[in-house]
C-alpha positions in Angstrom: 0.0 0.0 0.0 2.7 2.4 0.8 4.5 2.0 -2.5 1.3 2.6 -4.2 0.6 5.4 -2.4 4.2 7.0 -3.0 3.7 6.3 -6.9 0.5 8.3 -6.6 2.3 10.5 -4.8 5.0 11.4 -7.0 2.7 11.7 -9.7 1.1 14.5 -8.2 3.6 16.6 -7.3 5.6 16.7 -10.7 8.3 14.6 -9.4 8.2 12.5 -12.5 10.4 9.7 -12.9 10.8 9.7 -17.1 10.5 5.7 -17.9 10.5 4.3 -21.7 8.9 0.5 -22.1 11.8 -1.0 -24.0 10.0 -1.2 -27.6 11.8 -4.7 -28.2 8.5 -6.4 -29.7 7.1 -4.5 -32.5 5.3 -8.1 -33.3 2.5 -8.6 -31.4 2.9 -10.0 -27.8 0.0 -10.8 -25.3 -0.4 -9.9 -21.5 1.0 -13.2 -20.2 4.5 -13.1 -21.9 3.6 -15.0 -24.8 4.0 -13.8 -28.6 1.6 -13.6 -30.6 1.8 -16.1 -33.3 -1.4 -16.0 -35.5 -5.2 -15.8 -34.8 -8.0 -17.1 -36.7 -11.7 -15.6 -36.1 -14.9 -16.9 -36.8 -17.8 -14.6 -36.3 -21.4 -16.0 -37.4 -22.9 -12.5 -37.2 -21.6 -10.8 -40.3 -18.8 -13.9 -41.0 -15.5 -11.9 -40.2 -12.4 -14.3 -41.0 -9.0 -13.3 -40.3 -5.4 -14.5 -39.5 -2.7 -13.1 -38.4 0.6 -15.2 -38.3 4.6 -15.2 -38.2 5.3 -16.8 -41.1 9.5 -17.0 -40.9 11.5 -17.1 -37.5 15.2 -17.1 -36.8 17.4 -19.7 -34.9 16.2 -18.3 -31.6 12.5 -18.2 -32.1 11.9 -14.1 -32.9 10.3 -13.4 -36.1 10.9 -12.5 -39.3 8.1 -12.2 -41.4 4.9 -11.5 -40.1 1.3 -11.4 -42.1 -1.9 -9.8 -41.4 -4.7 -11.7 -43.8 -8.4 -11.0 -44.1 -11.2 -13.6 -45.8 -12.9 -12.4 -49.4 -16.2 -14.5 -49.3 -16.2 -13.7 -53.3 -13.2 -15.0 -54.1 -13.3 -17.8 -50.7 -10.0 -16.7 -50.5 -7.6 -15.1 -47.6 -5.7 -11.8 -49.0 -3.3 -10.6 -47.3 -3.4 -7.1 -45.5 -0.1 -6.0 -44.7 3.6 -7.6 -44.4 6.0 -7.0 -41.6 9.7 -8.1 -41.9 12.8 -7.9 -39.1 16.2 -8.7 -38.5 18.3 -9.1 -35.5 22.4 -8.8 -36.0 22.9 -11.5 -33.5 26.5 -10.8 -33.5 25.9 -7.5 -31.6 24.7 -8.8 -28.1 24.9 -5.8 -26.2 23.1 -3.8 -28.9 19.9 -5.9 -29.8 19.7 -4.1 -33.1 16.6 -4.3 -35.3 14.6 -3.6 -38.4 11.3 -3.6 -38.7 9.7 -2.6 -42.3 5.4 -2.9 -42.5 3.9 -3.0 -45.7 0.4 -2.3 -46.3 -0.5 -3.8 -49.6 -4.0 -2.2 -50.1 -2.7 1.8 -49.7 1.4 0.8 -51.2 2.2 2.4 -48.3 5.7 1.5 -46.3 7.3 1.9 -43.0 10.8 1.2 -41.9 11.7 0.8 -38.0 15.6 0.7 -36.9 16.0 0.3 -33.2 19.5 -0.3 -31.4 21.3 0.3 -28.1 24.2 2.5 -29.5 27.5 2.4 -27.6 27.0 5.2 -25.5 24.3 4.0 -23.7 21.4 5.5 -25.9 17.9 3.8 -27.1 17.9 4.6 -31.3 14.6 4.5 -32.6 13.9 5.9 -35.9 10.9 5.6 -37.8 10.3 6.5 -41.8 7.1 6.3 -44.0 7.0 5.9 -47.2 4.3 6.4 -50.2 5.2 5.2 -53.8 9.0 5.7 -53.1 8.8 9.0 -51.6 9.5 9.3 -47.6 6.5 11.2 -46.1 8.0 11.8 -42.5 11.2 10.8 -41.0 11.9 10.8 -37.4 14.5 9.9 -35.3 14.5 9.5 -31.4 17.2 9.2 -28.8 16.7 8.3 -25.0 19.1 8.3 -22.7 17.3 7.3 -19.8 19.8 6.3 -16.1 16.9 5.8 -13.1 19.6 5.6 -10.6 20.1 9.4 -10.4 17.1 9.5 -12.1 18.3 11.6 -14.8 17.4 11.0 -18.3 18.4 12.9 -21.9 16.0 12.6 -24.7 16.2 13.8 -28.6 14.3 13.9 -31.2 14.8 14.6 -34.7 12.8 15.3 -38.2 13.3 15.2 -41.7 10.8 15.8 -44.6 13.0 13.9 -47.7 15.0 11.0 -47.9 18.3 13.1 -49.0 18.0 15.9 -45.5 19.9 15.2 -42.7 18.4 15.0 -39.5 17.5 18.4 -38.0 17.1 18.3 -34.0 13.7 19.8 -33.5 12.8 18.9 -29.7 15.2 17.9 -26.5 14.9 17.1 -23.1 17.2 16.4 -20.5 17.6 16.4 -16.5 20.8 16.4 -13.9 21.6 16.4 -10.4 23.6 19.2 -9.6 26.9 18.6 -7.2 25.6 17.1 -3.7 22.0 15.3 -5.2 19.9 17.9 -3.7 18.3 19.5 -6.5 17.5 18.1 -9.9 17.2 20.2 -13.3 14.9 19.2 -15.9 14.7 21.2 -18.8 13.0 20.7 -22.6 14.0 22.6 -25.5 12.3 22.9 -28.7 13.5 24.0 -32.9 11.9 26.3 -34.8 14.5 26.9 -38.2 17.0 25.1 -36.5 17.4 27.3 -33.9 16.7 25.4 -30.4 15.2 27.6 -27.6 14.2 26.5 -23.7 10.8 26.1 -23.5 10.1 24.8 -19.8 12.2 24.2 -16.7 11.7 23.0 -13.2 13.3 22.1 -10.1 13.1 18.9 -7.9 14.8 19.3 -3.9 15.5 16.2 -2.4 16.1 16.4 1.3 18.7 14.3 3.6 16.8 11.2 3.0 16.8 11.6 -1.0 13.0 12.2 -0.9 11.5 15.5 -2.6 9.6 17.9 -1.0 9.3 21.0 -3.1 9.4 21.5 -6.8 9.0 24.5 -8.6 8.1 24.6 -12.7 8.9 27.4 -15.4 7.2 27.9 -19.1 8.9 30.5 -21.3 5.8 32.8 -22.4 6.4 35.6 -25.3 10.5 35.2 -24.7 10.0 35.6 -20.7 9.5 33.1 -17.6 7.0 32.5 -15.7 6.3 30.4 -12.6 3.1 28.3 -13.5 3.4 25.6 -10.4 4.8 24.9 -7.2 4.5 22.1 -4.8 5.7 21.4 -1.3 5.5 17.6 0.4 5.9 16.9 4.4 7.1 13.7 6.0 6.7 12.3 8.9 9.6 10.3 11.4 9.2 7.3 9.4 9.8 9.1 5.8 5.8 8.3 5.0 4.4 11.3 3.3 2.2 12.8 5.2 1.4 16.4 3.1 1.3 17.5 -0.2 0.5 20.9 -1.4 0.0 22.0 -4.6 0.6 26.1 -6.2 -0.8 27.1 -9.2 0.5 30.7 -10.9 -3.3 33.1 -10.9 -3.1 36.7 -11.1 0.8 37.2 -11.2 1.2 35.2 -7.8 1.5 31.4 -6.5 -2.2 30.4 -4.8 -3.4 27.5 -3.3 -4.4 24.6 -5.7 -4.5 21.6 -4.0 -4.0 19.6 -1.4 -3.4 15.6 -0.3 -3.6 14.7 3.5 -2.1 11.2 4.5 -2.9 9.6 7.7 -0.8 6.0 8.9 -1.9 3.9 11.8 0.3 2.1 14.2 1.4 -0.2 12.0 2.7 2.4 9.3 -0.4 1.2 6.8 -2.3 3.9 5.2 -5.7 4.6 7.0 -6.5 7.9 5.3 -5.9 9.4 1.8 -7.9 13.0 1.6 -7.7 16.0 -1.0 -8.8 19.0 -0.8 -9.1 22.0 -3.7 -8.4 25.6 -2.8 -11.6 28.0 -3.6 -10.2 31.4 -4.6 -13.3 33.2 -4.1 -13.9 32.0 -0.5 -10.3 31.7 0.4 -10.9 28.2 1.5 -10.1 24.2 1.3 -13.2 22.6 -0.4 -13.3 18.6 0.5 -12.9 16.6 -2.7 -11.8 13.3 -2.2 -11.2 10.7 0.4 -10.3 6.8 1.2 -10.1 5.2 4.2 -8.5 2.3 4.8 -8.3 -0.9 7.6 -5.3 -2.8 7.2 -4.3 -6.0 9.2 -0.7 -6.5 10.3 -0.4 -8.9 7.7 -0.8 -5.9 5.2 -4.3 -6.7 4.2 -6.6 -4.8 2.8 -9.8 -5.5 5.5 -12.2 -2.3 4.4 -11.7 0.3 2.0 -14.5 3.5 2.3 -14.9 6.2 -0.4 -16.3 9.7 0.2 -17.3 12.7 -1.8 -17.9 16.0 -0.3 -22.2 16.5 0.5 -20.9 20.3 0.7 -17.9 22.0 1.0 -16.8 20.7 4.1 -18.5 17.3 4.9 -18.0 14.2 3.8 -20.4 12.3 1.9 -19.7 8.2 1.9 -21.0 7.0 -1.3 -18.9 3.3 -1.5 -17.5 0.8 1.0 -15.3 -2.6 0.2 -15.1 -5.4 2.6 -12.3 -8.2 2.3 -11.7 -11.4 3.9 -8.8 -13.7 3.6 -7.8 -17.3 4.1 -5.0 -18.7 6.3 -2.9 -18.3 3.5 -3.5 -14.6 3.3 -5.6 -15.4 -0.2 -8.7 -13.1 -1.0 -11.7 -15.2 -0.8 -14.4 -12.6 0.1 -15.2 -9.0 -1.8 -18.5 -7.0 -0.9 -19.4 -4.1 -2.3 -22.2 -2.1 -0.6 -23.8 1.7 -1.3 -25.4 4.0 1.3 -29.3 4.1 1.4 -31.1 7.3 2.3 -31.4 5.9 6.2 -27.8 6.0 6.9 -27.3 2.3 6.2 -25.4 0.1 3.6 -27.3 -1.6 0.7 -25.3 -4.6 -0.1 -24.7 -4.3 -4.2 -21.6 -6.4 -5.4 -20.6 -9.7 -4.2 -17.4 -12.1 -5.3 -16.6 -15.2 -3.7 -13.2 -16.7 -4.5 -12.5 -20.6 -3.8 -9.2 -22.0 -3.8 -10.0 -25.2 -4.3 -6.2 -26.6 -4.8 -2.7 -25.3 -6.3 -4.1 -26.5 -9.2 -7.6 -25.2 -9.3 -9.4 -22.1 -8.6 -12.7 -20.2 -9.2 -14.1 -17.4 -8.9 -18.3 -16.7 -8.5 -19.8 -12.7 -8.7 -23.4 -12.1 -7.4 -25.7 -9.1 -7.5 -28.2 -7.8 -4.5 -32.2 -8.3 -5.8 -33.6 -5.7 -4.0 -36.9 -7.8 -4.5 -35.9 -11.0 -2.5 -33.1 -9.2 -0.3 -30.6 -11.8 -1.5 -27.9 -12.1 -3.8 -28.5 -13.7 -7.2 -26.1 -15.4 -9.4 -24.3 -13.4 -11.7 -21.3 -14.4 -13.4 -18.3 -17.8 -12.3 -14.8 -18.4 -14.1 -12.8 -21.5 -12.9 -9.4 -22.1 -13.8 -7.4 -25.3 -14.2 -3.5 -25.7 -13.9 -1.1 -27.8 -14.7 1.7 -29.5 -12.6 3.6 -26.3 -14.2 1.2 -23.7 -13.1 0.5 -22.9 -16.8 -3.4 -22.3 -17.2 -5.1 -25.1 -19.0 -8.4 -24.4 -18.9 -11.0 -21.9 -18.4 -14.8 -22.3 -18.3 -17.2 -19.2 -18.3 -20.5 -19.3 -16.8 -23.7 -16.8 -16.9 -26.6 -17.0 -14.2 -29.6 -17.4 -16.6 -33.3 -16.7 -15.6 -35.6 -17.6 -13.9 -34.1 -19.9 -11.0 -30.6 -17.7 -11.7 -29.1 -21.3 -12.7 -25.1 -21.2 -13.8 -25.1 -21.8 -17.6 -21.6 -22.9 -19.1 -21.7 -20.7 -21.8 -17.9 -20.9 -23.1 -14.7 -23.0 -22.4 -10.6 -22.3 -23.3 -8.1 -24.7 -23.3 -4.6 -23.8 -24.0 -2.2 -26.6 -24.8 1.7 -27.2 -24.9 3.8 -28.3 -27.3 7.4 -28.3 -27.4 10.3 -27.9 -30.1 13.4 -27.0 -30.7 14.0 -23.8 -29.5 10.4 -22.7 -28.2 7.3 -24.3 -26.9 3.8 -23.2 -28.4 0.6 -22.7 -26.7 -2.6 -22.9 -28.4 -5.7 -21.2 -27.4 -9.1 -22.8 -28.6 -12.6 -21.3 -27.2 -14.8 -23.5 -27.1 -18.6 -22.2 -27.2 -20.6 -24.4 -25.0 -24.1 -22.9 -26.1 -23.8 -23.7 -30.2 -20.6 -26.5 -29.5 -19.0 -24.3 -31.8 -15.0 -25.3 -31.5 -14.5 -22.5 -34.8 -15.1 -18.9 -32.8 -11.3 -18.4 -32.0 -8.2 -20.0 -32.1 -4.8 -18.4 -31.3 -1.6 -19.8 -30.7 1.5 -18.7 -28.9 4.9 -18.8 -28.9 7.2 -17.8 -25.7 10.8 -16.2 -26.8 13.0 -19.6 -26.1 12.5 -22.6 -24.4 14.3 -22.1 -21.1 11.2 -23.6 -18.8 9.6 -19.7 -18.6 6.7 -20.5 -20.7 4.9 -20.9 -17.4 4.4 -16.9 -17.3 1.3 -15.2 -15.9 0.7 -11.7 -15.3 2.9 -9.9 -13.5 3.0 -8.6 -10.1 6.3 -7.5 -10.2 8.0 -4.9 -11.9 11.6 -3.8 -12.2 13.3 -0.5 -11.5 15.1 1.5 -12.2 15.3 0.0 -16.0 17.8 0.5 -17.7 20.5 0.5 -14.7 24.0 -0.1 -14.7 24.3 -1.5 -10.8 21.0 -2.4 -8.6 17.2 -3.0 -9.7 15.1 -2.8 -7.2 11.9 -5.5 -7.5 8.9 -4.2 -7.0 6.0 -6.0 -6.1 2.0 -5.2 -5.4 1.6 -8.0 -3.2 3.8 -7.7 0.2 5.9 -10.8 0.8 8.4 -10.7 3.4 9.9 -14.4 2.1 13.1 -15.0 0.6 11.9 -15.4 -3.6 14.2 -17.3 -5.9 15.0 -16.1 -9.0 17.3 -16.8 -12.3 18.7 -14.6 -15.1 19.0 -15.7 -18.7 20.7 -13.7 -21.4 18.4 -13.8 -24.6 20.0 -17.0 -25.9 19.0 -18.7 -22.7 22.0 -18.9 -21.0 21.7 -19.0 -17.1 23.8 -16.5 -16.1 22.8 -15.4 -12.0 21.1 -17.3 -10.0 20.0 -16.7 -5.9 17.4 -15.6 -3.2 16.0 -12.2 -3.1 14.9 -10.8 0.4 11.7 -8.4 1.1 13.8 -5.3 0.1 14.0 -6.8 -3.7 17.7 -5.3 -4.1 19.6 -7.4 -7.1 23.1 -6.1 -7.8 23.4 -6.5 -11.9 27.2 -5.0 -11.8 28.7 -8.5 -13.0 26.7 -8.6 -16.1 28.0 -7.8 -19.5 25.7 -4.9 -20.9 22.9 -6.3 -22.7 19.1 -7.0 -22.0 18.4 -10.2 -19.9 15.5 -12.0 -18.7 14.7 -12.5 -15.0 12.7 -15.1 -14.3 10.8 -14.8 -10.1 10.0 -18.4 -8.4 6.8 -17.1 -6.3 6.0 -18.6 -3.4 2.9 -20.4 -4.3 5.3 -22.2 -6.7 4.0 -19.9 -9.6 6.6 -18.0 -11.7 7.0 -14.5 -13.5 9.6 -13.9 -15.8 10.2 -9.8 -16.2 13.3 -8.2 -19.0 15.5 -5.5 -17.9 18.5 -3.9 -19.7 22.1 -3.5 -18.0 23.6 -0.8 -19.4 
């Protein structure tokens, strides 16, 4: 909760941390680390048929042609759309060069893609299009992005033919200066070559290397002009407990708005409330507020949202109750409203039934105000392997009168392996008019080194790129010792070892390059995340 919270936080207040999602996929992946490898679609409502498919791969399973086909019913035949074509200069590890050019055969239109990691540390992406020969727009983009400081240096270029060099026409860039107490950001921008500061700010970072003021510039008509401000108060334990917010209004800084933060003894949120300045009435207006009960195991018991019934009293309008099992598992979720007496009316209801390692469900029910009862709504239940790869899913709809569950659809996703890759295939099965034809996809995961068993993530790395420590971030709080692995991208093991509750993993040893960390979870489930060491 606190990490959320200080996400949010930071948000707020301007103190951005510039991140880039490494554009290494311009082939289609899905949320559950799997690539995309082609789809075919049956729809019996107006008879849609498509496919899209990797037609050529390389040694180590990435793609190098990829087609996007659509059905003619006159002709009964499939035509194809578009055309997508890479290469990767394996020889350059450290790099991960590419090329990507589309090709869009009904319009003749074509784009070209070059992405690299160029020796100093930069993330090259340009980007061309091209109509019958001639390049339409040309741009070129360079990010220098190192979270450790954070600083980051970004440029980006333009051309209009194939024969101009590239003209800078926007950059942006941040430092620390000597002792890491204040950090510059700055963005310029070109107008006939001629680059001129638009914007600047300034982040100070007190003893603890947290922020608690910023201060942000525009250039109007060739002069500056403060347009924001912010200030952010901590308490003994470094939690925030304050932020306020300054906008620029009639020549002067003014109130604009303001978060409150209350902990209780266990350092869990219990109160999140904002507040927006009225000018006219020189006063705080209630806006926003969530209050929280936390256990000491860190979970989430009851969650209440309010809006403001006037300008300075709250209104609740939602509240969440949770339960848990043993194992510290969700297995209860109410939502309930307020009525006009003061009371809750009971509205949402999920139930959540861990039936095994391998088996799980989950049933949602609505309140019938008529009978004062919850009514069926909706159940999923999910099968896994000895793996923990999902092998099934079956989707059921409460149908009238007796609110009966009614199997309406089931997935299956099955595994095969080969050389370098195992493929998963997707078929939806539709339960109602046993039709097996409404979808079928099929996966591939990168390489076959045991991570096809990937799910979606509740971890994430930062700072990413970095050159010495990532820190792993998780969602879920976990005080256990994780195992984890790293794999360079031709499945190599290269680190393996524990990872304590901090999620500190020093990367210094590795040659630069981007690498694959793969997360044993403690319910035996695994996550497999990429980072770059630069």
């Amino acid at each position: 909760m606190k990490k959320t919270v200080f996400t949010f936080v930071l948000v707020c207040i301007s103190f951005f941390i510039y991140s880039q999602e490494l554009h290494n996929n311009h082939f289609t992946p899905n949320a559950e680390g799997w690539l995309l490898d082609s789809i075919y679609h049956t729809s019996k409502e107006d008879g849609d048929q498509r496919i899209f498919r990797i037609v050529e791969r390389n040694d180590f399973g990435f793609p190098l042609k990829e087609e996007s086909l659509n059905y003619n019913f006159t002709t009964n035949e499939y035509e194809i759309i578009y055309s997508a074509y890479f290469s990767y200069p394996i020889e350059n590890d450290s790099n991960e060069f590419y090329k990507t050019i589309v090709y869009d055969v009904s319009t003749g239109d074509s784009a070209s893609i070059y992405t690299n990691y160029n020796d100093t540390g930069y993330y090259v992406e340009s980007y061309e299009r091209w109509q019958n020969g001639s390049l339409l727009y040309g741009r070129l983009e360079k990010r220098n992005i190192i979270l450790l400081a954070p600083c980051y240096h970004n440029l980006e270029y333009k051309k209009q033919h194939a024969t101009d060099d590239w003209t800078l026409m926007q950059e942006n860039k941040s430092d620390f200066n000597s002792d890491s107490t204040i950090r510059f950001d700055f963005s310029y921008n070109g107008q006939d070559t001629i680059m001129d500061t638009t914007s600047k700010s300034f982040t100070y970072y007190n003893e603890y290397k947290l922020p608690y003021a910023f201060a942000g510039y525009f250039k109007v008509d060739g002069e500056w002009e403060q347009l924001q401000a912010s200030e952010t108060a901590y308490n003994d334990n470094n939690d925030v407990m304050v932020i306020q917010r300054y906008k620029f209004y009639t020549n002067e800084l003014v109130y604009d708005y303001k978060i409150i933060f209350e902990y209780d003894d266990n350092g869990s949120l219990s109160s999140y409330q904002t507040f927006v300045w009225d000018l006219e009435f020189s006063l705080w207006k209630y806006d926003f507020r969530n209050d929280y009960v936390i256990d000491s195991n860190g979970n989430l018991l009851t969650e209440i949202a309010y809006g403001n019934i006037s300008d300075t009293l709250w209104n609740a309008q939602r509240k969440i109750e949770y339960q848990y099992n043993e194992d510290n598992k969700v297995t209860r979720i109410e939502t309930a409203f307020p009525k006009s007496d003061g009371l809750w009316r009971n509205q949402f209801l999920s139930l959540y039934f861990h039936h095994s390692d391998q088996h799980y469900s989950n049933e949602q029910y609505l309140w019938d105000t008529t009978s004062s009862t919850y009514i069926n709504s909706i159940k999923i239940e999910k099968s896994l392997d000895e793996y923990n790869r999902l092998i099934q899913t079956q989707y059921y709809e409460a149908e009238e009168p007796n609110f009966t569950w009614q199997l309406k659809s089931t997935s299956s996703y099955l595994f095969q392996e080969s050389e370098n890759q195992q493929i998963k295939k997707e078929i939806n099965y539709n339960n109602i008019t046993e039709d097996t034809t409404l979808i079928i996809i099929k996966y591939y995961n990168i390489l076959n080194t045991g991570m096809a068993e990937v799910f979606t993530n509740h971890y994430s790395i930062f700072p990413n790129p970095s050159s010495s420590l990532i820190f792993i971030q998780s969602e879920i709080f976990n005080s256990q010792s994780i195992n984890y692995e790293i794999y360079n991208l031709k499945g190599q093991l290269m680190k393996t070892g524990n990872l304590n509750s901090r999620g500190i993993l020093n990367i210094e040893q590795l040659n630069d390059g981007i690498y694959l960390l793969k997360i044993y979870k403690p319910n035996k489930a695994v996550e497999v995340l990429k980072f770059q060491k630069l």
